[in-house]
Every structure is written in structure tokens, then in C-alpha cells.
N, C-alpha and C positions, 0 to 999 in steps of 0.2 A: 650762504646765499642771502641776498637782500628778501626781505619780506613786508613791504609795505601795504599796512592797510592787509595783512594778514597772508597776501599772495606773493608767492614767491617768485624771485624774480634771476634768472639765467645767463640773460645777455643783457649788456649795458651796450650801446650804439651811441656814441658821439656825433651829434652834425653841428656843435659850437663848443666852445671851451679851449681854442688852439691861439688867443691869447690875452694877457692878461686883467683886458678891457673887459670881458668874455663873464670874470670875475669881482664885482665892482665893490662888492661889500662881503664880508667874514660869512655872511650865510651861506654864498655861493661854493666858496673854501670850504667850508663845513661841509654841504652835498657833496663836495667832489671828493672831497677825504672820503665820505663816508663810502661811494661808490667803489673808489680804489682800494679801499680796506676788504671790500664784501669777495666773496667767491666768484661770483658770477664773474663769464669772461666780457671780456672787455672790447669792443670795437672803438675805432683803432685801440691798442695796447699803450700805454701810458709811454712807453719807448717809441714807437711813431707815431704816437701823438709829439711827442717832443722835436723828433728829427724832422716831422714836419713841419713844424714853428719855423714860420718867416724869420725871424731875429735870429735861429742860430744857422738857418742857408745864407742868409748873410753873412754871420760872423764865419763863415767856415765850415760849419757844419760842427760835428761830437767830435769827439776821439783824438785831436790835433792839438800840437801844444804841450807845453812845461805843465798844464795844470791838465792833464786828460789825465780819466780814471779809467777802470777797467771796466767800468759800466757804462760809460760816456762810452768805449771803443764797441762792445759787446753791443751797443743799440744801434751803432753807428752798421754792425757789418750785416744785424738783424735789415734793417731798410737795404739794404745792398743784395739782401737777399745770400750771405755767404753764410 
């Protein structure tokens, strides 16, 4: 669990950080490592966080393609709900 300032912390909530602008300097990358690293769960989950990035429903979305992994497909079907 994150413990800042001694209190521990459960749920992470996202209402920014879905894109890159979001993150404009190393510190910001820094927090967000650190929050994705910790236990606490995650609002949205670093996988719909992603699927819902403007840039890749443009591109097509995950999972499509000569370069799709099995994590790219697996986030793809988590937002699909399968």
C-alpha cells in the first residue's frame, strides 16, 4: 500500500493522466510509477486507462495487428467486458 505522510492509502482514482501532455516533466512519471507500483487498486486499471486513450481508438484500438501482444489482446477484451 502507498503510505504518504504516514497514511495509508487503498484506492488510487484517476480524473487526469490519459495523455501524455497529462505528464509534462520526469516528476509526474515518477508519481505515476510510483502509484502503479503500490497495491492499492487502481481507478480506472492502467489497462482502461490505456484502451481509453484517444491515440489508440484512433489507431484501432489494442490487440490488432502484426505487432499485438497478449497483453495488448487481454486489455483489449477486459474493456469489451469478455
Amino acid at each position: 500500500m502507498l503510505q504518504p505522510s504516514g497514511v495509508e492509502v487503498a484506492l488510487v482514482y484517476f480524473r487526469a493522466g490519459y495523455t501524455p501532455d497529462d505528464y509534462p516533466t520526469e516528476a509526474e512519471w515518477k508519481a505515476r510509477r510510483l502509484l502503479e507500483r503500490s497495491l492499492a487498486v487502481k481507478c480506472p486499471s492502467i489497462a482502461q486507462h490505456l484502451v481509453g486513450a484517444k491515440i489508440l481508438q484512433r489507431r484501432g484500438g489494442l490487440g490488432r495487428g502484426p505487432g499485438a501482444t497478449a497483453s495488448a489482446q487481454a486489455a483489449q477484451a477486459a474493456h469489451r467486458g469478455a
